[in-house]
VOPAGU-2260 file (C-alpha; in pm, 1 decimal, decimal comma):
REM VOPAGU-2260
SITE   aa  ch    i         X         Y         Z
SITE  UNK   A    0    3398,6   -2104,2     790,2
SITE  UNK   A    1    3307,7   -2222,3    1129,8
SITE  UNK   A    2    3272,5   -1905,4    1246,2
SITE  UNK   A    3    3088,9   -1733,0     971,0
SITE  UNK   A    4    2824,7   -2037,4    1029,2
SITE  UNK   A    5    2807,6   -1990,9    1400,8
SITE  UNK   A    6    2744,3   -1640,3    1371,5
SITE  UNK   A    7    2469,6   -1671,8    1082,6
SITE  UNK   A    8    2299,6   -1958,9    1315,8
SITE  UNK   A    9    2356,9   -1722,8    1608,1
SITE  UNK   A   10    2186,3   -1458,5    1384,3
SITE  UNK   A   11    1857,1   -1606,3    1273,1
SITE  UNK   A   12    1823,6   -1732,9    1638,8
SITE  UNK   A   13    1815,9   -1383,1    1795,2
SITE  UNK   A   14    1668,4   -1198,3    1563,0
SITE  UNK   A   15    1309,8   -1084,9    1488,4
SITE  UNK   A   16    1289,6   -1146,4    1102,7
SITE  UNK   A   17    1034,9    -933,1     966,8
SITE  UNK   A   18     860,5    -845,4     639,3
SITE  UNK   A   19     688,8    -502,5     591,9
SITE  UNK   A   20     473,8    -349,0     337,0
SITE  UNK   A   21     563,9      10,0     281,0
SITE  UNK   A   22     291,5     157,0     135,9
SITE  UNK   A   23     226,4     485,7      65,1
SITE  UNK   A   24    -156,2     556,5     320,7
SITE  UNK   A   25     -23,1     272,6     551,2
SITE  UNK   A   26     284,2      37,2     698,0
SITE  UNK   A   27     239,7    -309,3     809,6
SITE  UNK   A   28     483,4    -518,7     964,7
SITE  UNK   A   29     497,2    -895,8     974,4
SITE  UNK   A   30     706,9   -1067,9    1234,1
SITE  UNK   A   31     823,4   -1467,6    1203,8
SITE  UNK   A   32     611,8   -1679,4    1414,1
SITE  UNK   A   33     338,8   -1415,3    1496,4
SITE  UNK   A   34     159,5   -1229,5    1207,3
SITE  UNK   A   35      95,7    -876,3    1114,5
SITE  UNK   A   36     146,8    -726,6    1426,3
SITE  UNK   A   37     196,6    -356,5    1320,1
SITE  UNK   A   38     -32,1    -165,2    1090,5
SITE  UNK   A   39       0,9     194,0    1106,6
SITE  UNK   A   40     -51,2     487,8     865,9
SITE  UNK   A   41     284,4     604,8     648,6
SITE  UNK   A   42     279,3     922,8     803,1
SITE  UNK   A   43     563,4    1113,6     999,9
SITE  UNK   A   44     488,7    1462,5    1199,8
SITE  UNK   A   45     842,0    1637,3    1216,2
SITE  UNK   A   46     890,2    1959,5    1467,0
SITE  UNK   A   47    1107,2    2211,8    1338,6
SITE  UNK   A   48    1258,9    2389,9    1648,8
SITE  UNK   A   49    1264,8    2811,3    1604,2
SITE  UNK   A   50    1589,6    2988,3    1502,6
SITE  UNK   A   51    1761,9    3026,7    1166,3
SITE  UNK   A   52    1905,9    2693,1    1161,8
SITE  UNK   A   53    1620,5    2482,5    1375,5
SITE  UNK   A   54    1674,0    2139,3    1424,3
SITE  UNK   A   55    1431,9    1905,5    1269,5
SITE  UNK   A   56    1293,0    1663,8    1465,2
SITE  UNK   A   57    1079,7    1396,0    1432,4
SITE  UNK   A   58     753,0    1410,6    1692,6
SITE  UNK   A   59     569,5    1132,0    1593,4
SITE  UNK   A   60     464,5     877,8    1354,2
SITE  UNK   A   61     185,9     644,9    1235,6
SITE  UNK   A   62    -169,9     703,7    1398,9
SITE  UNK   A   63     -72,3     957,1    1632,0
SITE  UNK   A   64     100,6    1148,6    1303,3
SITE  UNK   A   65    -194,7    1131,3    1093,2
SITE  UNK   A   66    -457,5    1280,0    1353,5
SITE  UNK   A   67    -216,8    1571,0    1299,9
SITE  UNK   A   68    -242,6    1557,1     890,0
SITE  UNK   A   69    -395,0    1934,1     818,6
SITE  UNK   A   70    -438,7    2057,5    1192,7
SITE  UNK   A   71     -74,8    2151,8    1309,8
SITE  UNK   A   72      39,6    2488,4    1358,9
SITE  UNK   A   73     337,3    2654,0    1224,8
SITE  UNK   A   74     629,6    2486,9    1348,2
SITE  UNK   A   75     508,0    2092,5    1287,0
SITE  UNK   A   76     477,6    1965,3     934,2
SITE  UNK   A   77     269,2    1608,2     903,2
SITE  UNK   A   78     422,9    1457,2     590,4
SITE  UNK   A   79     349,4    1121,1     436,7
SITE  UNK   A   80     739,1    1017,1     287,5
SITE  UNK   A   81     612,3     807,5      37,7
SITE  UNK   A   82     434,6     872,5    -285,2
SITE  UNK   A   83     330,3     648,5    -537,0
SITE  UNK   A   84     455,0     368,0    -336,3
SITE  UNK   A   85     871,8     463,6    -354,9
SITE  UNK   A   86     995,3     719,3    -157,2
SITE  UNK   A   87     986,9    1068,8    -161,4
SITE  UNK   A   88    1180,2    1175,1     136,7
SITE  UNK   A   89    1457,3     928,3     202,6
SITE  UNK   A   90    1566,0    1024,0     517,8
SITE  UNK   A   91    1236,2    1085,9     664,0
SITE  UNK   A   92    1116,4     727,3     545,1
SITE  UNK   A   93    1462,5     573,1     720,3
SITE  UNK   A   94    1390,1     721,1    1062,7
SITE  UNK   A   95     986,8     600,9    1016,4
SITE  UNK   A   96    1098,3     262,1     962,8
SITE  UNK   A   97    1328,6     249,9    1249,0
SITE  UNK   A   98    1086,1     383,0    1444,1
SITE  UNK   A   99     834,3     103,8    1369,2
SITE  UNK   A  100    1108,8    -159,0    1391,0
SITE  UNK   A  101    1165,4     -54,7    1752,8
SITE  UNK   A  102     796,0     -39,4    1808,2
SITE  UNK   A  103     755,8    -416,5    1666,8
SITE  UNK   A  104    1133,5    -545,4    1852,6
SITE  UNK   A  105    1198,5    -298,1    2100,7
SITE  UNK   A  106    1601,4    -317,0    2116,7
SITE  UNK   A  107    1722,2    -596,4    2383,7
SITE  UNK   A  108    2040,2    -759,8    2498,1
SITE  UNK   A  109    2188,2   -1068,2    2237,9
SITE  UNK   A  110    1952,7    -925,9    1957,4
SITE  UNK   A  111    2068,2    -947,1    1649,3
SITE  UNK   A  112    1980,8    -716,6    1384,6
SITE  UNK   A  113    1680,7    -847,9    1192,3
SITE  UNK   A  114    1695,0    -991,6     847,3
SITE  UNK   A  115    1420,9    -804,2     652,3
SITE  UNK   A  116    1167,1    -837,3     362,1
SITE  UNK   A  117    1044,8    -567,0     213,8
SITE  UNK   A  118     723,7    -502,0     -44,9
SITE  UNK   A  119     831,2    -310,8    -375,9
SITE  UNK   A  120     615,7    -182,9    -659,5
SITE  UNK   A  121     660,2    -395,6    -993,9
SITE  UNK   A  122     685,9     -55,7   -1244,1
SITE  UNK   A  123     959,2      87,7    -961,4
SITE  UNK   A  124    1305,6     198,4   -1086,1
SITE  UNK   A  125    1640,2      82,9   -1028,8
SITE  UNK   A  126    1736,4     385,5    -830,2
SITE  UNK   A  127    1371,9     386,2    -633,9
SITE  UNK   A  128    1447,1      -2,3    -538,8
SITE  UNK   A  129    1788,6      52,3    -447,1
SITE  UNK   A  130    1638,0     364,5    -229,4
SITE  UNK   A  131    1423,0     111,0     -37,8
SITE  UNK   A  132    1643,8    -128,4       5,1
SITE  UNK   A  133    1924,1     126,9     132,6
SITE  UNK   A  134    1627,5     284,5     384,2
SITE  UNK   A  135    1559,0     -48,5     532,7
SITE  UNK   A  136    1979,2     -81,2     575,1
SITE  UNK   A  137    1972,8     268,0     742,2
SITE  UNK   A  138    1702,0     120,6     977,3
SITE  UNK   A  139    1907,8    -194,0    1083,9
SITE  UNK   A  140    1819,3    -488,6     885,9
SITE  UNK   A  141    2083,0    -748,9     898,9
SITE  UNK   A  142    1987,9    -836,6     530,6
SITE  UNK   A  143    1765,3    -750,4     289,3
SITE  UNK   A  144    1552,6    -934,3      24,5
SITE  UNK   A  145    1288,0    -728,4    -201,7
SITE  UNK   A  146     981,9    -910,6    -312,2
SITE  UNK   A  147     766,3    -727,2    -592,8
SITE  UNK   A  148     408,3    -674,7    -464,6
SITE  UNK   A  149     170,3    -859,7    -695,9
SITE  UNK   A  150     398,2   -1161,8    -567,7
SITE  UNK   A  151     337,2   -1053,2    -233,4
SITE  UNK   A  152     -36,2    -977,7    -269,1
SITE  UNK   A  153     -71,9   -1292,6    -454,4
SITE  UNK   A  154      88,8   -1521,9    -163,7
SITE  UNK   A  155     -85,0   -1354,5      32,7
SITE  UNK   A  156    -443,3   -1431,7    -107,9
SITE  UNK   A  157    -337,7   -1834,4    -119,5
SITE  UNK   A  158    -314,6   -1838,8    -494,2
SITE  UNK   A  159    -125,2   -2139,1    -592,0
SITE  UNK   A  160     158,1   -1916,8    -757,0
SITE  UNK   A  161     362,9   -2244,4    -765,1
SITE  UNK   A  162     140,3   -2415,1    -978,8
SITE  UNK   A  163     168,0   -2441,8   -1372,4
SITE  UNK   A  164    -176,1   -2255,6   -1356,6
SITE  UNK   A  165    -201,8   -1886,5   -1440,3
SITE  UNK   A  166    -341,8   -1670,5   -1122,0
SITE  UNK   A  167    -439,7   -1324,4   -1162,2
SITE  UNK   A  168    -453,0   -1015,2    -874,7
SITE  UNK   A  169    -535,3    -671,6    -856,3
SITE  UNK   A  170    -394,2    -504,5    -605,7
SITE  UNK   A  171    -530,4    -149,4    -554,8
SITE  UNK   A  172    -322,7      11,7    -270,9
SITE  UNK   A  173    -268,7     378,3    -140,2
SITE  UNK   A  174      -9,3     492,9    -422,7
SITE  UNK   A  175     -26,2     158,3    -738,7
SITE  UNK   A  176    -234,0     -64,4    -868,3
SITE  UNK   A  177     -72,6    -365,2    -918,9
SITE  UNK   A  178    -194,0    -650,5   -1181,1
SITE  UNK   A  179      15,5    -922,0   -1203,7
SITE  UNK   A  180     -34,9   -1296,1   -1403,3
SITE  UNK   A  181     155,7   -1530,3   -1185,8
SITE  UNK   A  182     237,4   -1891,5   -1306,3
SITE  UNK   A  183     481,7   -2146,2   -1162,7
SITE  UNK   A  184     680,6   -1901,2    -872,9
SITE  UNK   A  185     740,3   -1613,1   -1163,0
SITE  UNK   A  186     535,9   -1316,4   -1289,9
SITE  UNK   A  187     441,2   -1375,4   -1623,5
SITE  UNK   A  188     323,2   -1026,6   -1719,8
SITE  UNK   A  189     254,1    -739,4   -1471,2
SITE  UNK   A  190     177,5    -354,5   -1513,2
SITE  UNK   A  191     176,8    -123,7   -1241,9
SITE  UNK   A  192       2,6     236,7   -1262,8
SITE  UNK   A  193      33,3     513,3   -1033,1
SITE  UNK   A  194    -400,5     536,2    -919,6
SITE  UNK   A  195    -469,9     435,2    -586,4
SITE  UNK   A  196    -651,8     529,5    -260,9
SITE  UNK   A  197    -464,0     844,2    -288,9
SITE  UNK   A  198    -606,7     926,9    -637,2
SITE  UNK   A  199    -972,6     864,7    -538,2
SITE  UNK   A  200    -918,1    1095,7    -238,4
SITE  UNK   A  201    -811,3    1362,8    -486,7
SITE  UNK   A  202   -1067,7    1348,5    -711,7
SITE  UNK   A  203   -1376,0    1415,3    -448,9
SITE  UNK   A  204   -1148,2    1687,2    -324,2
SITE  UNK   A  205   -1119,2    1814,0    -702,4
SITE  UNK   A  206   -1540,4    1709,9    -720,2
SITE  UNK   A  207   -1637,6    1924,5    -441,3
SITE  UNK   A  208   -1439,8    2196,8    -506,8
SITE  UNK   A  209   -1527,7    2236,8    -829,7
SITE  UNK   A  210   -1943,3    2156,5    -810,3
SITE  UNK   A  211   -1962,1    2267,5    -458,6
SITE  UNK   A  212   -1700,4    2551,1    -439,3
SITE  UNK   A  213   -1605,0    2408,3    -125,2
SITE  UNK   A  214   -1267,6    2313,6      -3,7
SITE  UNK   A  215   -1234,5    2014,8     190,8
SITE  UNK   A  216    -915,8    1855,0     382,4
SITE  UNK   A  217    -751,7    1477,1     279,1
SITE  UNK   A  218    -894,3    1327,0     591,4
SITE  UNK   A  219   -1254,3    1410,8     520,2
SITE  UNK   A  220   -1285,8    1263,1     151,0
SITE  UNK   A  221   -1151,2    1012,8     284,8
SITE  UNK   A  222   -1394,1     969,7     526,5
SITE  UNK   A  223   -1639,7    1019,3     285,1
SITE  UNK   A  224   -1519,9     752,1      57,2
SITE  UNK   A  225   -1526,0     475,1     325,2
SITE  UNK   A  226   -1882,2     630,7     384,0
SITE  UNK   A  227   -2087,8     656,0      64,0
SITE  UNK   A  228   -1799,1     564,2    -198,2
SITE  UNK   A  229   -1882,3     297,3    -475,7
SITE  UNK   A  230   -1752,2     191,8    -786,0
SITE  UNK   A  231   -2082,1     105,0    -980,7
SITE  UNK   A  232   -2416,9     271,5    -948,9
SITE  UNK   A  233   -2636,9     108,9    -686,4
SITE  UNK   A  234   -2993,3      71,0    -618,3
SITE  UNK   A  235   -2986,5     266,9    -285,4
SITE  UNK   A  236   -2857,2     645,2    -277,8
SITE  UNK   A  237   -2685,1     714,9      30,4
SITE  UNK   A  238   -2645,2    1063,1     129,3
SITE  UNK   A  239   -2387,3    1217,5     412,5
SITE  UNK   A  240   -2302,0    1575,8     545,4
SITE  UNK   A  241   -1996,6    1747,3     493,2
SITE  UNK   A  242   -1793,4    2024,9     647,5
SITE  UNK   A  243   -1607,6    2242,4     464,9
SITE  UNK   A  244   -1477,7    2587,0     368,0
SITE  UNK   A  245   -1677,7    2823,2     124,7
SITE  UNK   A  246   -1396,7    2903,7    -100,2
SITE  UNK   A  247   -1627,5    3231,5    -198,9
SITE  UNK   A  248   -1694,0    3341,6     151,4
SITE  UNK   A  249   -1377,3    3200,1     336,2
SITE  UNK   A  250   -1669,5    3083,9     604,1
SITE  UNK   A  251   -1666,9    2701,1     705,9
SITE  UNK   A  252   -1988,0    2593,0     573,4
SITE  UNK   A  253   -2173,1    2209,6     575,4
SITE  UNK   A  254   -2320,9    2053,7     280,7
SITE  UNK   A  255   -2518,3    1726,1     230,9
SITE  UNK   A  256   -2321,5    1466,9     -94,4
SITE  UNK   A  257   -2489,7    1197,3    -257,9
SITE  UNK   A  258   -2323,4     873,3    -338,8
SITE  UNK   A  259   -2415,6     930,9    -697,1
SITE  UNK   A  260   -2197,3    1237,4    -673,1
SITE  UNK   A  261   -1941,4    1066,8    -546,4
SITE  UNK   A  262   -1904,3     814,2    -815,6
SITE  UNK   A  263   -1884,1    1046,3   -1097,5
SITE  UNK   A  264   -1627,0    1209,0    -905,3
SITE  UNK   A  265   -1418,5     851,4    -898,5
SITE  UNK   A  266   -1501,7     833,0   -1260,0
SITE  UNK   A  267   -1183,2     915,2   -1423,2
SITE  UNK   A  268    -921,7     651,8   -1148,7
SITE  UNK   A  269   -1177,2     379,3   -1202,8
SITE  UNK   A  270   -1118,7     378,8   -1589,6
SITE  UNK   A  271    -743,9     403,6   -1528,1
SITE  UNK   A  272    -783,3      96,0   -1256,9
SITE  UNK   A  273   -1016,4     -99,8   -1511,3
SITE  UNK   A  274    -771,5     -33,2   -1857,2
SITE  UNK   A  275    -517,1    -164,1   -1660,2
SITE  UNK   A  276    -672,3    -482,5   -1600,0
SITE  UNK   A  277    -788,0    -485,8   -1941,4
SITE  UNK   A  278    -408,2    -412,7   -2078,0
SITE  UNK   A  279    -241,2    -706,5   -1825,7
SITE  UNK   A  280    -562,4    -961,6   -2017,9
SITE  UNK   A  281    -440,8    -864,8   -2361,2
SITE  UNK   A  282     -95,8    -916,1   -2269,3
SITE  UNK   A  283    -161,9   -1262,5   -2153,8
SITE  UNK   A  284     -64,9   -1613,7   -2312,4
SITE  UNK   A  285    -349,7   -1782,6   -2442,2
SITE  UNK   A  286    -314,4   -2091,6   -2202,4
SITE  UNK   A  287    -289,7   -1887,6   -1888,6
SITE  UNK   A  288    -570,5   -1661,9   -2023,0
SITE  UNK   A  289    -806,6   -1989,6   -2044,2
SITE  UNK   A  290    -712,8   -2074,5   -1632,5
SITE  UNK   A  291    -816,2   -1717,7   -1568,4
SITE  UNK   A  292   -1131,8   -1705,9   -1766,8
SITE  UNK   A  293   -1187,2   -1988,4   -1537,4
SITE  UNK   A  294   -1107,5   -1929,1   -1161,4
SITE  UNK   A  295   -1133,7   -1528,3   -1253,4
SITE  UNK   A  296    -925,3   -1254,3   -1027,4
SITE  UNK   A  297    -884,4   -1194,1    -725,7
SITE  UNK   A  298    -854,1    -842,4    -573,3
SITE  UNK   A  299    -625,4    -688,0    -242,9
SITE  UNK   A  300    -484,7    -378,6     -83,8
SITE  UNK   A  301    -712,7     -77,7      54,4
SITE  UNK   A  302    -871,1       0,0    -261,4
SITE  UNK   A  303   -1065,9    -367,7    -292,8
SITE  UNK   A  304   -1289,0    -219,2       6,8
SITE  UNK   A  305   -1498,4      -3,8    -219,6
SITE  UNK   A  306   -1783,5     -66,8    -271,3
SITE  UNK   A  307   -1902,9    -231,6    -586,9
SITE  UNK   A  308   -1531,7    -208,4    -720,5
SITE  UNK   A  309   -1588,0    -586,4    -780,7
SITE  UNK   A  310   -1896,0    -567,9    -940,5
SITE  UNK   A  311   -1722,5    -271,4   -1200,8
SITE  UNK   A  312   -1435,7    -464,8   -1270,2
SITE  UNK   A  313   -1693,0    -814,1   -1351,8
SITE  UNK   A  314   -1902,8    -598,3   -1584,1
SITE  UNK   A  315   -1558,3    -455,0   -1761,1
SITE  UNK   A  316   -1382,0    -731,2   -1834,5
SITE  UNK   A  317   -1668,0   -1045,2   -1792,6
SITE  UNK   A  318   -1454,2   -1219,1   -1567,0
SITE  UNK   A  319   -1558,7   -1344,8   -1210,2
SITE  UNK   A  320   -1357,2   -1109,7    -934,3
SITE  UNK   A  321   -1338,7   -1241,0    -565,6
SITE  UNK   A  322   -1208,8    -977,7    -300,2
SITE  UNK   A  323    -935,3   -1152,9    -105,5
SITE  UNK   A  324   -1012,4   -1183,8     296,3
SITE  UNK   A  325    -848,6    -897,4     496,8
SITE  UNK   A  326    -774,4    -767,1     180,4
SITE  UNK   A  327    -584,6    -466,2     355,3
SITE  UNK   A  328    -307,6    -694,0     474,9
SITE  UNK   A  329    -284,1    -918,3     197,9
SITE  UNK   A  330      54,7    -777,7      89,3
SITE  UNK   A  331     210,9    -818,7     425,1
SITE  UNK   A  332     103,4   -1151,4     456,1
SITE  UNK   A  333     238,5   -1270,0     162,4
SITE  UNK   A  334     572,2   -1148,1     195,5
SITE  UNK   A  335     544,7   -1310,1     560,0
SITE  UNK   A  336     474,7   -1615,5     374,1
SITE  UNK   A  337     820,3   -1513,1     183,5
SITE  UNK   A  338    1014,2   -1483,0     474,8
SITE  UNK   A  339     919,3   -1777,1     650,4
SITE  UNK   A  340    1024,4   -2008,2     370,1
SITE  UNK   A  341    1345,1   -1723,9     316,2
SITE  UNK   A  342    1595,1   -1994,0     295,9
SITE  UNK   A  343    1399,3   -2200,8       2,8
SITE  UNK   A  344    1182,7   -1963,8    -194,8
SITE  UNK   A  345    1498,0   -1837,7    -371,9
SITE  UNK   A  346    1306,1   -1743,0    -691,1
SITE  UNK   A  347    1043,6   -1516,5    -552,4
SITE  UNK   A  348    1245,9   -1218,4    -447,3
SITE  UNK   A  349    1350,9    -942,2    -704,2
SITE  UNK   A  350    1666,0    -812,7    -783,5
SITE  UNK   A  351    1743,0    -470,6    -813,8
C-alpha cells in the first residue's frame, strides 16, 4: 500500500500532466502550471525511402508538415491522421502525439510518464474513443482520462457548468461541430455533426471549380476564407485574387473572388451548422431553455472566427451569441481546467 502511494506521489511530482486537444486542422497541448504551450497543425509529412519494401518514415510534423501539404514530390506524402475529429490513421496519429509530447517535455532523468487528458468528440464511437485513448497510451501517458469536447469548450469559455443553470456552446472546430446544453457538471443534451473548418474549405474548392473552372489547393481556400469569408451578407464587398489552375487549359491562371461568392459557396455547411443548433434548442428542457433564452450561447473552436457567423446564428435562432475569447484554444483550456482539478472533478470525464 505504502508503496503503491509513494510511487503515485512520486508520479504526479515528476511528471508533466498535460491535456491536449486533438483536433482534426490543429493540436494544442496544455501543460499543469503553464497554459497552452503547444499549438500546432494535425499534420504529419512521412518519407517513404525507395525500394520495394521502403521504410516509412516520419519527416516532420505540425507547421513545418503543413507548409509541405500539396507541394512534396514523389517520395513524401503530407497527411493529416485525423478526420472528422477521430482518427484515421492510428499509427500515424501515435507517433504525432509522441512527437509533440517530446516537443512540450523533452524526455529527462526522474520523469515520470505524464498522466494525460485528452479532448473527444461527443457523437464518437466506442471503438473511435477507445482508439484515442489507446494512441495517447502508445505515446506514453501514465494514465488517461477522456473529457467530451462541449465539456471542454464549455470550461473553457468560464461557463458556470457547475451551476443548476443551463449553458449552451457551439463549438465549430476543424472536423465537428459540437452543441452541447450543460447544467450542474453533466451534459444535458448534445449533438455533434461532422461540418467544420474542413467542410467550408471544401466547398470554395467545389465553388471555384465549378463557377470558375479552376482548381485550387486546401491551403489557398483556406487562405481565402480567413480573407474575405463571412457567414451573413455584409454591407462592404471585399474582393481578393486567386491563383489557380485552368482545369480547361492545364495553365496556372489568377482570378479576382468576391466575398459574396464566397458565401454562397459556404451556403450549404452553414445550414448544417445552424439546424444543428436549432435541433440541440428543440431538444432542450423547458427550464434550461428559459436560462438560455436569457444569457444566449456562446461560440469556440476555429470556426467562431468567421466572420458574421455570430450574427447568422442570432438571426436563425433569435438568441444572443457571444464568441468566446481566444476562441481557438477554448477546448484546450478547458480540459486544462479538467486536469488541474483531476483528482476532484470526477464527474466530468467520459467513459468509453
Amino acid at each position: 500500500m505504502f508503496n503503491f502511494l509513494s510511487n503515485n506521489l512520486l508520479g504526479s511530482y515528476f511528471s508533466t500532466d498535460m491535456a491536449i486537444d486533438l483536433g482534426t486542422a490543429n493540436t494544442l497541448i496544455y501543460v499543469r502550471g503553464q497554459g497552452v504551450v503547444l499549438d500546432e497543425p494535425s499534420v504529419v509529412a512521412i518519407r517513404e525511402e525507395s525500394g520495394t519494401n521502403g521504410k516509412k518514415m516520419i519527416q516532420q510534423v505540425g507547421l513545418a508538415a503543413k507548409q509541405m501539404l500539396g507541394r512534396t514530390p514523389g517520395n513524401i506524402t503530407a497527411i493529416r491522421p485525423m478526420k472528422d475529429g477521430v482518427i484515421a490513421d492510428f499509427t500515424v496519429t501515435e507517433q504525432m502525439l509522441k512527437m509533440f509530447i517530446r516537443k512540450v517535455n523533452p524526455p529527462r532523468l526522474f520523469s515520470a510518464n505524464p498522466r494525460i487528458v485528452i479532448c473527444v468528440p461527443y457523437g464518437s464511437t466506442q471503438v473511435e474513443r477507445r482508439a484515442i485513448r489507446e494512441a495517447a497510451y502508445g505515446a506514453g501517458a501514465r494514465k488517461v482520462e477522456l473529457i467530451e469536447e462541449p465539456m471542454a469548450a464549455a470550461l473553457g469559455a468560464d461557463l458556470p457548468v457547475e451551476s443548476p443553470t443551463g449553458s449552451m456552446v457551439v463549438d465549430i472546430g476543424g472536423g465537428t461541430t459540437e452543441v452541447g446544453i450543460i447544467s450542474l457538471g453533466g451534459i444535458v443534451y448534445s449533438n455533434s455533426v461532422r461540418v467544420g473548418g474542413d467542410k467550408f474549405d471544401e466547398a470554395i474548392i467545389n465553388y471555384i471549380r465549378r463557377n470558375y473552372g479552376m482548381l485550387i489547393g486546401e491551403v489557398t481556400a483556406e487562405f481565402i476564407k480567413k480573407e474575405i469569408g463571412s457567414a451573413f451578407p455584409g454591407s462592404e464587398v471585399r474582393e481578393i485574387e486567386v491563383k489557380g489552375r485552368n482545369l480547361a487549359e492545364g495553365i496556372p491562371r489568377s482570378f479576382t473572388i468576391s466575398s459574396n461568392e464566397i458565401l454562397e459557396a459556404l451556403n450549404e455547411p452553414l445550414n448544417s451548422i445552424a439546424s444543428a443548433v436549432k435541433t440541440a434548442l428543440e431538444h432542450t428542457p423547458p427550464e434550461l431553455g428559459a436560462d438560455i433564452a436569457e444569457k444566449g450561447m456562446v461560440m469556440t473552436g476555429g470556426g467562431a472566427l468567421l466572420r458574421d457567423i455570430d450574427r447568422l446564428l442570432m438571426e436563425e435562432t433569435g438568441l444572443s451569441v457571444i464568441v468566446a475569447d481566444d476562441p481557438l484554444s477554448c477546448v484546450a483550456r478547458g480540459a486544462g481546467i479538467a486536469l488541474e482539478n483531476m483528482d476532484q472533478s470526477i464527474g466530468i470525464f467520459a467513459s468509453d
